[in-house]
N, C-alpha and C positions, 0 to 999 in steps of 0.2 A: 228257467234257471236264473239268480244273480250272475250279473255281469262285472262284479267286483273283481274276480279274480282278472279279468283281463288288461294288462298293463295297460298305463295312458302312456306308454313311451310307444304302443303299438301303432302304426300307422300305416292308410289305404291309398293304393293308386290303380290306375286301371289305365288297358290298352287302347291305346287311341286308333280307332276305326278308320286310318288315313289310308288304307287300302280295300276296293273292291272285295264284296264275296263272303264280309263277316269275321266272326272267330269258329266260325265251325265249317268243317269241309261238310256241307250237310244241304240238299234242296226242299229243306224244311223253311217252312217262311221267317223270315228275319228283317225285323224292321228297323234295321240300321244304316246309315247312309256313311260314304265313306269322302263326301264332298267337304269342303271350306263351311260353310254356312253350317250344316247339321253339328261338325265337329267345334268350329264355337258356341253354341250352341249348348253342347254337350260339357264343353269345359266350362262354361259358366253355371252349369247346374252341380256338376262338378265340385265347384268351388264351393257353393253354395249347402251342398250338405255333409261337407265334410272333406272330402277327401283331401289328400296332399299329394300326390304325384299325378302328372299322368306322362307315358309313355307311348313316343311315337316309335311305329316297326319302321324298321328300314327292308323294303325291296325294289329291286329294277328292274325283274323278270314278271310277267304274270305267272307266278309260280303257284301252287296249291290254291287253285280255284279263286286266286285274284288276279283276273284277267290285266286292272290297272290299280296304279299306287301313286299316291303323292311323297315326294322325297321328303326323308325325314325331319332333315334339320331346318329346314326352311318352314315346312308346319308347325313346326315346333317354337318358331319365331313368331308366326303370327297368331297362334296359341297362346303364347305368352302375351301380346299388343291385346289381346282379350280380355284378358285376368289380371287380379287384383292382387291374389293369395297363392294361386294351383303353381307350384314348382311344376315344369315341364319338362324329360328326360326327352335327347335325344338318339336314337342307335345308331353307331354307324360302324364302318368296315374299314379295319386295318386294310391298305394295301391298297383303297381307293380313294384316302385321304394322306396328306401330307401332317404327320402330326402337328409342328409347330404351326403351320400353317391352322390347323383346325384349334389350337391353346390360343393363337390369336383371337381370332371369331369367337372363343367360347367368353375369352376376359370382358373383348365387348359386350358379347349379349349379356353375360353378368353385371356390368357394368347400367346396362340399357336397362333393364328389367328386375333390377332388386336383387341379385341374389339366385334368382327363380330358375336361373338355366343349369342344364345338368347332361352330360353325354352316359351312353350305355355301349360300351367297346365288344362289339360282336365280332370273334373271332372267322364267322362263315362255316354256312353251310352247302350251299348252293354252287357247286363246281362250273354250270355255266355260266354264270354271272361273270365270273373270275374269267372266261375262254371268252366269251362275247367282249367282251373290254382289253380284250390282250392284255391282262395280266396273269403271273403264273398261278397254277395252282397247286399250293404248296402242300404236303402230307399234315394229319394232326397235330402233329408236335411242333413241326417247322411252323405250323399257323398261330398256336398258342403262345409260342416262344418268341413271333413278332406279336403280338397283343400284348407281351409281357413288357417289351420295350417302348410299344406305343405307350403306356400306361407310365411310363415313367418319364418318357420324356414328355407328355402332359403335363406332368406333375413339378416336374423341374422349370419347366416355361414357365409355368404359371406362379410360382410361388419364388424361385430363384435368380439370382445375376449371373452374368458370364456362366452359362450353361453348356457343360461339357459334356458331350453322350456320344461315346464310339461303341457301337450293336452290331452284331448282325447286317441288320436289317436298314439303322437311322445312325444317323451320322451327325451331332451339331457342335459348333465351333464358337465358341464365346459367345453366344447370343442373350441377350437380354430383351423381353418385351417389354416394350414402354407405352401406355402404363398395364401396371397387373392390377388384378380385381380387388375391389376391396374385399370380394367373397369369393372364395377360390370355387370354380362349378366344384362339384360331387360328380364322383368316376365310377360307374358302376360298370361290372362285367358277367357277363353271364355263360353257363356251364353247367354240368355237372362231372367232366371227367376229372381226372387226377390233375391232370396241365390245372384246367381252370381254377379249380380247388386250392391250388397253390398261388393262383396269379389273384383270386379273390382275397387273401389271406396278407400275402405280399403287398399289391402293389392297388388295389380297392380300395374303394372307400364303402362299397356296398357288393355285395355278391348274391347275383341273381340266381335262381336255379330251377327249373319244372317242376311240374307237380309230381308229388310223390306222399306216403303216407308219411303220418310224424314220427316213425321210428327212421322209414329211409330218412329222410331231414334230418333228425339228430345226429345219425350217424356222418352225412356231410356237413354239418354246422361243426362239428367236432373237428374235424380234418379242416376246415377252413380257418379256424379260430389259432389252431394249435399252430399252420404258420404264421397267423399275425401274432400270435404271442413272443414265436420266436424270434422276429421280429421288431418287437419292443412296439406293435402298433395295434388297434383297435379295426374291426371290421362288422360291418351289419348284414342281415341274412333277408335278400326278400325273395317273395313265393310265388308260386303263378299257381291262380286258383279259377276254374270257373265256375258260376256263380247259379242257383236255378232255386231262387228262392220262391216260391209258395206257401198258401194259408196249408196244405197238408201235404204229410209225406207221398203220401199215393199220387197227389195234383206233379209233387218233382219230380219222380221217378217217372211216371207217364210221358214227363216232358223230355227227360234225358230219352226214353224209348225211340218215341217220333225223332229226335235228333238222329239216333243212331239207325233208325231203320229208311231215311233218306238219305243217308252219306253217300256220298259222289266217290261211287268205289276207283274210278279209274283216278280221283283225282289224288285220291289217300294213298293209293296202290303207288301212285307215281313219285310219292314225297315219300312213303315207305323205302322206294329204291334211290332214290336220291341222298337220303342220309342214315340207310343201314350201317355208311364206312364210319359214321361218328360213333360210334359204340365200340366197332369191328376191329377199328384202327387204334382205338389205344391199348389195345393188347391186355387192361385188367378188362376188361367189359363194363367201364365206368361211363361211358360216356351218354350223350343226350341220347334217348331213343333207345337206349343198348336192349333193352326189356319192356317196351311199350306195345303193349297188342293192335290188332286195326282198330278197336275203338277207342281206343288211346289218342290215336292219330287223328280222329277226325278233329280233335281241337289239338291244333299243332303242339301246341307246348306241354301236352298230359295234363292238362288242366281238369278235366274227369276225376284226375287219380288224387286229389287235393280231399276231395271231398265233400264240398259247399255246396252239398244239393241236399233240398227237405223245408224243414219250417226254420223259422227265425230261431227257436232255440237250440233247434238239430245244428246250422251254422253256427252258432255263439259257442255252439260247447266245439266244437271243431275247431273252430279258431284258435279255443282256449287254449287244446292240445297242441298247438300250433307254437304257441305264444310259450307253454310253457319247456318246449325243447329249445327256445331260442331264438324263432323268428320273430324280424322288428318289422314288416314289411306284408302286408297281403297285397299282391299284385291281382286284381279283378276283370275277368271278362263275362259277358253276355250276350244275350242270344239277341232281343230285342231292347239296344244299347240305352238307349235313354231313358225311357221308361222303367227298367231294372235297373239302374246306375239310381236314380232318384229313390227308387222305394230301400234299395239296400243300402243307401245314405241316411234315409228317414230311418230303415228298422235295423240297422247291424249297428251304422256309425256310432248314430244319432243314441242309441241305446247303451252304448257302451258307456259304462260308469266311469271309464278312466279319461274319454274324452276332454278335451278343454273346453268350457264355456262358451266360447266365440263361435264353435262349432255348434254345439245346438241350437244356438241363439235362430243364426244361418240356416238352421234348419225349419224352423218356426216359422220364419219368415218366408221361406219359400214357400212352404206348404200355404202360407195365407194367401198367395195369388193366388 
């Protein structure tokens, strides 16, 4: 198929493998490393054939079959001391960060690194994280509606003087940072319930969301948009997709098979009970998970349910469908990280007509080593 229809305003990032165990709860072989070395490595190639974000996960638990994890924002520093181009999100956790304290560190890194630093405000899933650190663990709504304040007094730090915020939750009294960025980080948040949708809408600058088909997504891009409009502000929609590209349809599906037919049932079973209350809890049944089966679950964010599995132009036209409900953003995982991170650079990016120049250049170039 042409790949004209696909906007050059669309743009790829992928999850940075800074913890143990992969993206799939699955004892199929995966030749990904979740070390320093591997992951620059990775971000350099990264760079190299296109993409523009990548995202480090925030965990502290060996939660869902990753026994250990590197913290995020610190990876995500020296991710960037790698890179040239690759913007780097960081995720972290209302409740174990001091916002102003973390709009500090974000103006520096900003400052240090071009522009290139970027935070991802995850409201929490994982109830013992929250008990193992003595802090509370607060219900849905109470969780959303500090992420709603974290996000603003970010926002205010960073771009504002004598910064006044009496919340809930945060508390600040004239504060001005000195200095602010010349490039304010980018605040993305992620979700799918009602809370989120709202706080994407409001108080985002990007709204993350699982995988789901392009009608569910329409239907959230719609609801996220409609409060930034009321609003008087702009918001962008990205996606979490995973990825199982192949020369034939039968070669991906086979490969999703093998995935699903080594899934670490106790370990899916366990993150199943762990966040059945994010659906349960918001009372429409909007939330992450609310509707996701056990195969869903073996790649934690429904990244199955995106679609990105088949040939180069079974993905291109998926995307397309993607692209033309409203998504600016494909968020990309894989099975065996580096070696598909590069080929889906070479064959998705790199093919894409609306690409910019620099980028296939980049891609050329790689491919000549």
């Amino acid at each position: 198929m042409s790949t004209a229809g696909i906007t050059e305003n669309l743009q790829y990032a992928y999850w940075v493998p800074n913890v143990s165990g992969g993206l799939v709860t699955s004892n199929v072989e995966q030749r990904t490393d979740w070390g320093i070395d591997y992951n620059v490595a990775l971000a350099r190639h990264a760079e190299e054939v296109g993409f523009d974000y990548a995202l480090s996960q925030v965990r502290y638990l060996g939660s869902y079959g990753a026994n250990s994890q590197h913290e995020s924002v610190s990876f995500s520093l020296a991710l960037l001391a790698a890179t040239e181009r690759l913007k780097v999100i960081a995720a972290v956790h209302p409740g174990f960060w001091q916002p102003a304290v973390l709009a500090n560190l974000a103006a520096t890194a900003s400052e240090i690194h071009g522009g290139r630093f970027a935070l991802n405000v995850v409201s929490g899933w994982l109830r013992d994280e929250y008990v193992k650190f003595g802090e509370p663990w607060l219900a849905h709504q109470d969780r959303y509606e500090r992420s709603a304040e974290f996000l603003q007094v970010l926002r205010k730090i960073l771009t504002e003087e004598n910064v006044e915020f009496a919340g809930d939750h945060y508390r600040i009294r004239d504060y001005t940072a000195s200095p602010r960025p010349a490039v304010v980080p980018e605040l993305f948040q992620g979700g799918t319930s009602t809370a989120a949708r709202r706080n994407g809408g409001l108080y985002s600058d990007w709204y993350f969301t699982n995988g789901a088909s392009p009608e569910a997504i329409g239907e959230q891009i719609a609801e996220v948009r409609s409060h930034a409009e009321a609003a008087g502000r702009e918001v962008k929609i990205g996606l979490n997709g995973f990825v199982i590209l192949e020369d034939t349809e039968k070669e991906a599906k086979e490969r999703l098979r093998e995935i699903v037919a080594g899934a670490n049932t106790e370990a899916v079973e366990a993150f199943r009970s762990s966040v059945k209350e994010a659906g349960a809890a918001t009372g429409d049944g909007k939330g992450m998970w609310a509707d996701s089966s056990f195969e869903d679950l073996i790649q934690y964010n429904d990244g199955f349910k995106t679609g990105l599995i088949g040939t180069r132009e079974q993905i291109e036209e998926r995307i397309d469908a993607y692209r033309k409900v409203g998504v600016d953003l494909i968020l990309t995982g894989f099975l065996h990280f580096d070696e598909e991170l590069q080929r889906f650079g070479r064959e998705i990016i790199g093919h894409d007509a609306g690409r910019a120049e620099p980028a296939r250049e980049r891609v050329l170039v790689s491919g000549a080593r």
